[in-house]
VEXVEXNU-446954 format. One record per residue: residue in three letters; x, y, z of N, C-alpha, C in turn. Coordinates in steps of 0.2 Angstrom, whole numbers, plus 5000, padded with zeros to 4 digits. Example, Ala and Ser with C-alpha at 12.3 -4.5 7.8 and 13.67 -1.06 7.14 Angstrom:
! VEXVEXNU-446954
{type: ALA	n_x: 5066	n_y: 4972	n_z: 5039	ca_x: 5062	ca_y: 4978	ca_z: 5039	c_x: 5066	c_y: 4984	c_z: 5039}
{type: SER	n_x: 5064	n_y: 4989	n_z: 5035	ca_x: 5068	ca_y: 4995	ca_z: 5036	c_x: 5064	c_y: 5000	c_z: 5039}
! end
This chain:
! VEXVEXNU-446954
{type: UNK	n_x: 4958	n_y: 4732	n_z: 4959	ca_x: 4963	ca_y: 4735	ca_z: 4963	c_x: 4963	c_y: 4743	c_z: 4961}
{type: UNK	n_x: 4963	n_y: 4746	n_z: 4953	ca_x: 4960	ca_y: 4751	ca_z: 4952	c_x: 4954	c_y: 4755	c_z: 4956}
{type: UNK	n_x: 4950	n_y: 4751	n_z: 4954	ca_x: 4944	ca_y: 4753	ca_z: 4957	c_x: 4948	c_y: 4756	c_z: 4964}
{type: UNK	n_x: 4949	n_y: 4752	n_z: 4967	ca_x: 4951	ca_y: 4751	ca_z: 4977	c_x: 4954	c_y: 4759	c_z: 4979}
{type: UNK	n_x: 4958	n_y: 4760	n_z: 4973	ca_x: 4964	ca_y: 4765	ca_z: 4974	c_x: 4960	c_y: 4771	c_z: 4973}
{type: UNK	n_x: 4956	n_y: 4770	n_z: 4966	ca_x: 4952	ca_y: 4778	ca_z: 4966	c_x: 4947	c_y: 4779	c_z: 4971}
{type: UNK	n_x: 4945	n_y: 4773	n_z: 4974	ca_x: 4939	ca_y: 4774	ca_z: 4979	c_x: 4943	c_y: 4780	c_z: 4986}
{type: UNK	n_x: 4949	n_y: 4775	n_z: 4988	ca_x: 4954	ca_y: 4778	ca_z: 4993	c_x: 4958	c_y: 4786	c_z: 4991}
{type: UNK	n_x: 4957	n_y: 4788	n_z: 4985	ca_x: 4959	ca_y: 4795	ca_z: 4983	c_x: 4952	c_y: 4798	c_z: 4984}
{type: UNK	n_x: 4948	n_y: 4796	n_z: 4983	ca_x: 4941	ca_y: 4802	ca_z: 4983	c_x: 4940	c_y: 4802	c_z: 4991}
{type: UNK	n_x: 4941	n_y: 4796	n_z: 4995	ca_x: 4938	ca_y: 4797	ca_z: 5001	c_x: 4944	c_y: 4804	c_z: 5005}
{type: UNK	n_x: 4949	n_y: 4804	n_z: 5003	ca_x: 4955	ca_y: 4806	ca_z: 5005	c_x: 4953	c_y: 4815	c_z: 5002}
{type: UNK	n_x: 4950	n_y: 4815	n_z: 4996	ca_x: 4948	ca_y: 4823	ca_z: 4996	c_x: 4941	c_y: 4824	c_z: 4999}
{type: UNK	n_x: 4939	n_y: 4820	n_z: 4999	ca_x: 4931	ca_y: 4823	ca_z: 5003	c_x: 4935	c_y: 4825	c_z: 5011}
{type: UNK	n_x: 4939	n_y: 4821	n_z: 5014	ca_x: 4943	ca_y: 4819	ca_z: 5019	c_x: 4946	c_y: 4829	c_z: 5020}
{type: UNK	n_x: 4950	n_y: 4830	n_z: 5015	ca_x: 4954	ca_y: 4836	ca_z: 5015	c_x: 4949	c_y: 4843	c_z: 5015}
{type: UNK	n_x: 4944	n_y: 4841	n_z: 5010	ca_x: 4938	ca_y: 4847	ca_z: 5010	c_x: 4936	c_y: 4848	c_z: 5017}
{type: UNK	n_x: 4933	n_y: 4843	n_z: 5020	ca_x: 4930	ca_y: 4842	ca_z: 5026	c_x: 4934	c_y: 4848	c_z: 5032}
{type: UNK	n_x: 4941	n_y: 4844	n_z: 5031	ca_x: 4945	ca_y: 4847	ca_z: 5034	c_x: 4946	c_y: 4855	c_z: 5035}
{type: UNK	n_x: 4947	n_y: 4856	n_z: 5029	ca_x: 4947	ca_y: 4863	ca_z: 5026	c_x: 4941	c_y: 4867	c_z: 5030}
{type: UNK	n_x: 4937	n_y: 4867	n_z: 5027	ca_x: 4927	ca_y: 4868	ca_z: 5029	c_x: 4928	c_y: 4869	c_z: 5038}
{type: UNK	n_x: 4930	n_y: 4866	n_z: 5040	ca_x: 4930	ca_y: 4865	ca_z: 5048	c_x: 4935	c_y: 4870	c_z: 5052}
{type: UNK	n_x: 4942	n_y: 4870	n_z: 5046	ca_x: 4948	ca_y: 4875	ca_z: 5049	c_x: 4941	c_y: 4882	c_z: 5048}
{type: UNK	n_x: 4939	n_y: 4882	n_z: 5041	ca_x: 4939	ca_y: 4889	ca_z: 5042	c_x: 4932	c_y: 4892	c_z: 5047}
{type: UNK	n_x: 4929	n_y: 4887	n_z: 5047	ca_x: 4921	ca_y: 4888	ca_z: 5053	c_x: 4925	c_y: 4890	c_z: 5061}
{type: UNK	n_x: 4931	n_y: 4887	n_z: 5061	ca_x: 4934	ca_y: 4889	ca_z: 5067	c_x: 4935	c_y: 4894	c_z: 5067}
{type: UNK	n_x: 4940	n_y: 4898	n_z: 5063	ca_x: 4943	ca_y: 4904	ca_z: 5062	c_x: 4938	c_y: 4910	c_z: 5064}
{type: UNK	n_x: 4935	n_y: 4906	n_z: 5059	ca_x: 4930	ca_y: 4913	ca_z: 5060	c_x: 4925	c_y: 4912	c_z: 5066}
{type: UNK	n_x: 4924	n_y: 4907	n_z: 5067	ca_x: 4919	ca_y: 4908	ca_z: 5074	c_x: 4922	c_y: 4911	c_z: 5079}
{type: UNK	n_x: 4931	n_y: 4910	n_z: 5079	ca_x: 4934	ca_y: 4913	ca_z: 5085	c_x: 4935	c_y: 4920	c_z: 5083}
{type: UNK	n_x: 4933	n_y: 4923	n_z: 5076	ca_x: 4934	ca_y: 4929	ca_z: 5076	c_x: 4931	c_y: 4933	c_z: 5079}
{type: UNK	n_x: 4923	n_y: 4934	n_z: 5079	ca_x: 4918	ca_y: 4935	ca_z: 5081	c_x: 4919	c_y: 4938	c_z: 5089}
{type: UNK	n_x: 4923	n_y: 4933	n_z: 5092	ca_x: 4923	ca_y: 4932	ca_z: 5100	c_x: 4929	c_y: 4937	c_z: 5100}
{type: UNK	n_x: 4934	n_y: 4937	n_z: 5097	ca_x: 4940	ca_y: 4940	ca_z: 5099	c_x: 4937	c_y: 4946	c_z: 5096}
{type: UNK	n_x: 4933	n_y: 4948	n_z: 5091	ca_x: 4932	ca_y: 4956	ca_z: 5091	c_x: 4926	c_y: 4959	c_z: 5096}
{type: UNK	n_x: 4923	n_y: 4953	n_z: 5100	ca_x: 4916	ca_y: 4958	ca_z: 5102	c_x: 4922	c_y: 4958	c_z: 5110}
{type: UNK	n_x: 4926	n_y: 4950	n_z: 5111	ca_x: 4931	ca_y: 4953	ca_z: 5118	c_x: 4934	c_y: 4960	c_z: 5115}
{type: UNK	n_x: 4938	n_y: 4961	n_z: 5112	ca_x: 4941	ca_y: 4969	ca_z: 5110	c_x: 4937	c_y: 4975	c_z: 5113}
{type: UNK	n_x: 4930	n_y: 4974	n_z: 5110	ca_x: 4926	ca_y: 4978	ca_z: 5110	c_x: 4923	c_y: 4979	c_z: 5118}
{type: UNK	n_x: 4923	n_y: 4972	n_z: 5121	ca_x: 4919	ca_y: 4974	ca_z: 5129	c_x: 4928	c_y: 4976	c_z: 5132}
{type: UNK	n_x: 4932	n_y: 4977	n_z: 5131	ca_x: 4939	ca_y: 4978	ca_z: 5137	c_x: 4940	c_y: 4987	c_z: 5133}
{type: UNK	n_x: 4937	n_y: 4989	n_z: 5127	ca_x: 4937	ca_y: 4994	ca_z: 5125	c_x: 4931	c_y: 4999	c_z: 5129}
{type: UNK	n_x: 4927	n_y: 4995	n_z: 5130	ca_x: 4918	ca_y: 4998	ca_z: 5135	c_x: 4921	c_y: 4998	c_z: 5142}
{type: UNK	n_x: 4924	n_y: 4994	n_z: 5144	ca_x: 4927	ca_y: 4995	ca_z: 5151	c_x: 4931	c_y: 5000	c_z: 5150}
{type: UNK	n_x: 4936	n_y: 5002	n_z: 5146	ca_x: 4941	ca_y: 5008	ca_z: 5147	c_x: 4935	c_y: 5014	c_z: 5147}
{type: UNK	n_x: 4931	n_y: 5015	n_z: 5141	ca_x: 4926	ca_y: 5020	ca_z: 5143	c_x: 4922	c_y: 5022	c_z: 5147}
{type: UNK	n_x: 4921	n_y: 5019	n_z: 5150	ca_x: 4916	ca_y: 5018	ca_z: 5155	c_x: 4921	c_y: 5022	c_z: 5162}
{type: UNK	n_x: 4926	n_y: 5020	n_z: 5164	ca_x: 4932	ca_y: 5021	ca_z: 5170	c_x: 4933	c_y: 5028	c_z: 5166}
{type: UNK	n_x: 4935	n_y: 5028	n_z: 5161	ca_x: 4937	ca_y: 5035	ca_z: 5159	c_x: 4931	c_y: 5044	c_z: 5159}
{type: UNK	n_x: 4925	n_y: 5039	n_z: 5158	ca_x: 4920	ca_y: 5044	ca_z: 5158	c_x: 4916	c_y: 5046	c_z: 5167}
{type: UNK	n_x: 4919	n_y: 5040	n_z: 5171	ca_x: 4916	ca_y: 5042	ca_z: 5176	c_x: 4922	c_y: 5046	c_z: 5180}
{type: UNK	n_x: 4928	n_y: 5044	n_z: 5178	ca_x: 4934	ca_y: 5051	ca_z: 5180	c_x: 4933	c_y: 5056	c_z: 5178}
{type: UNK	n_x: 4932	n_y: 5055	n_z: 5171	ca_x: 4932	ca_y: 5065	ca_z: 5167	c_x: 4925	c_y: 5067	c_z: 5171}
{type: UNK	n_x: 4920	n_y: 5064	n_z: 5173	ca_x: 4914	ca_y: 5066	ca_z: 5174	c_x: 4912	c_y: 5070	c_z: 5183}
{type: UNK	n_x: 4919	n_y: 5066	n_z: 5186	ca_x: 4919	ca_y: 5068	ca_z: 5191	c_x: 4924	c_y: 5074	c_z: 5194}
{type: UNK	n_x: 4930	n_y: 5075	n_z: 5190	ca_x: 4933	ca_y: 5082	ca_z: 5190	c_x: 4929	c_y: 5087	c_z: 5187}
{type: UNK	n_x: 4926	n_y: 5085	n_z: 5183	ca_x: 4922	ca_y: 5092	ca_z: 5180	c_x: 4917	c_y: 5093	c_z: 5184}
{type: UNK	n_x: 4913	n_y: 5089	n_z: 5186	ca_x: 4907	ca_y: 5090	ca_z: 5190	c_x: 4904	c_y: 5086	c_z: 5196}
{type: UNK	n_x: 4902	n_y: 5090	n_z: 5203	ca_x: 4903	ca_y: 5085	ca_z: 5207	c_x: 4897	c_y: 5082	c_z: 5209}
{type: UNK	n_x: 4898	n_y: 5076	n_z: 5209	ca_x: 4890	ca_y: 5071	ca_z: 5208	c_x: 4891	c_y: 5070	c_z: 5213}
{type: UNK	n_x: 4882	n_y: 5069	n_z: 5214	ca_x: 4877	ca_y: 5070	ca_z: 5220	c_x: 4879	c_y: 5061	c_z: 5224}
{type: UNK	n_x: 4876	n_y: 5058	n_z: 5221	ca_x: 4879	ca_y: 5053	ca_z: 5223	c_x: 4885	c_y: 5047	c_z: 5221}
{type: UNK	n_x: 4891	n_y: 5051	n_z: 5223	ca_x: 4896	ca_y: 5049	ca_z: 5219	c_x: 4900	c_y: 5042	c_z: 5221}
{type: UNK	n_x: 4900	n_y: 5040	n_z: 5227	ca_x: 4899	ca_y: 5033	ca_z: 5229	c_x: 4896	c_y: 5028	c_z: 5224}
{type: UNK	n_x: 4890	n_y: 5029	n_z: 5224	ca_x: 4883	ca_y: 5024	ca_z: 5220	c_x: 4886	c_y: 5024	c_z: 5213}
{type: UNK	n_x: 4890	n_y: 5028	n_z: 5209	ca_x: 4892	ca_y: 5029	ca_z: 5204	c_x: 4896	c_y: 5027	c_z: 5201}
{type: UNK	n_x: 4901	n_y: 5027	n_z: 5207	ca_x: 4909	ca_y: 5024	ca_z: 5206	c_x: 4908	c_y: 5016	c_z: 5208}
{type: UNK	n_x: 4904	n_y: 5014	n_z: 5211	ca_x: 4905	ca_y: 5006	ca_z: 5214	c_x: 4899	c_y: 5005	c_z: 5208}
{type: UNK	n_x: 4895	n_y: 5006	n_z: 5203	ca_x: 4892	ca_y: 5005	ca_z: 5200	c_x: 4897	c_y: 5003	c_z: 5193}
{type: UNK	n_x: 4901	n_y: 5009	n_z: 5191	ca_x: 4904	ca_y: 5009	ca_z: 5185	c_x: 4910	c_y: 5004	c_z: 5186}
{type: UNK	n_x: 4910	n_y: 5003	n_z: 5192	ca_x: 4916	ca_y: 4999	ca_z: 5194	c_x: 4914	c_y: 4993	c_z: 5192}
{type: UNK	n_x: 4907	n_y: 4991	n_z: 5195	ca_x: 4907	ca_y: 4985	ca_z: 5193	c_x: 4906	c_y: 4983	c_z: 5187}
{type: UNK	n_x: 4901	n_y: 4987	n_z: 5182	ca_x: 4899	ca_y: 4987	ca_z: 5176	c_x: 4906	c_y: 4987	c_z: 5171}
{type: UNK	n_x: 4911	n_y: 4990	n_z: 5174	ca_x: 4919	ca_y: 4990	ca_z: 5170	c_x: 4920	c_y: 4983	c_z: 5171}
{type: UNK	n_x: 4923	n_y: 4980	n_z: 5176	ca_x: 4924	ca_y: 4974	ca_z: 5178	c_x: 4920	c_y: 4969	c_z: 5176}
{type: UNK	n_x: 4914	n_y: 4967	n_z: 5175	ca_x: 4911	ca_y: 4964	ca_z: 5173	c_x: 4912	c_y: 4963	c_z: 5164}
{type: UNK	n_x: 4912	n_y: 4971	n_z: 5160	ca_x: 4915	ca_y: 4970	ca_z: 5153	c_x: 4923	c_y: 4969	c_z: 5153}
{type: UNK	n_x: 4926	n_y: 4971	n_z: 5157	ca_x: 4935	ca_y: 4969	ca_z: 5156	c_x: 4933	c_y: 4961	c_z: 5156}
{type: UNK	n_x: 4932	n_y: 4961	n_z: 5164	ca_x: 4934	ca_y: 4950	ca_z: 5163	c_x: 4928	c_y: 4945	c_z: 5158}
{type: UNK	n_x: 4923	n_y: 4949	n_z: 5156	ca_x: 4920	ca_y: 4944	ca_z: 5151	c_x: 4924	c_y: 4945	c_z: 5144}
{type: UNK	n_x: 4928	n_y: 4951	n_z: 5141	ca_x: 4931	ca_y: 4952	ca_z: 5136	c_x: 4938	c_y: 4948	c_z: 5136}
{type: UNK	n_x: 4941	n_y: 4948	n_z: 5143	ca_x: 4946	ca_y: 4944	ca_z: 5143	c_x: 4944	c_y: 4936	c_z: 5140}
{type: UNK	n_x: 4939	n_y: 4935	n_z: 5141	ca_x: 4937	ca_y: 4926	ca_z: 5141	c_x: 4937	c_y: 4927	c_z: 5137}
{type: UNK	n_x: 4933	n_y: 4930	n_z: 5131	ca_x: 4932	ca_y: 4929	ca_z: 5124	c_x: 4939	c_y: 4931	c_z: 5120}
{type: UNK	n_x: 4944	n_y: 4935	n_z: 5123	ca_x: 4950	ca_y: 4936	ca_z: 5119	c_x: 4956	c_y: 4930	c_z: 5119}
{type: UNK	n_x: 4955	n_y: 4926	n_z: 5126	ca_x: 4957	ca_y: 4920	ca_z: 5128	c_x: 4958	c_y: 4917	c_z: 5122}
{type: UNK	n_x: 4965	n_y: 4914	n_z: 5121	ca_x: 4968	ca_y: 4911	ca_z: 5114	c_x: 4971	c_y: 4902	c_z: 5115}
{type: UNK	n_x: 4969	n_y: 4903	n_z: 5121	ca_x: 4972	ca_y: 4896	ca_z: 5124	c_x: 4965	c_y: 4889	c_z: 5125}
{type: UNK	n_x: 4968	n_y: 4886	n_z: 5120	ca_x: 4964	ca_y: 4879	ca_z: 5117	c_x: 4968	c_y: 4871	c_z: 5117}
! end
């Protein structure tokens, strides 16, 4: 009966380590994702921002091609950043 009880405590911290080991590979795995989303909704502001400042100072040749370019290259890093900052599991 002994025996039984110790066997039932050690399976119960292997149980708890496990546990542990597994919260923190989450964490951090999700961290990764939430700093490189930061970073692509931070590229998309620069990007809108550089092709505004870029066209008051100077008038580009082809500025159409430029602006539906950036536009979509913005959009494309906002709503990938968005997925990866997404908290909802």
């Amino acid at each position: 009966m002994v025996r039984n009880e110790k066997s039932k405590h050690q399976n119960n911290k292997h149980q708890n380590v496990a546990n542990v080991e597994q919260k923190s590979e989450q964490k951090s795995g999700g961290a990764w994702k939430e700093n490189l989303g930061k970073y692509l909704i931070d590229i998309s502001k620069y990007i809108v921002t550089g092709v505004i400042i870029a066209s008051i100072f100077k008038d580009l040749d082809d500025k159409y091609v430029i602006y539906i370019l950036s536009a979509f290259v913005a959009l494309i890093a906002l709503i990938v950043g968005l997925i990866l900052t997404n908290k909802k599991k």
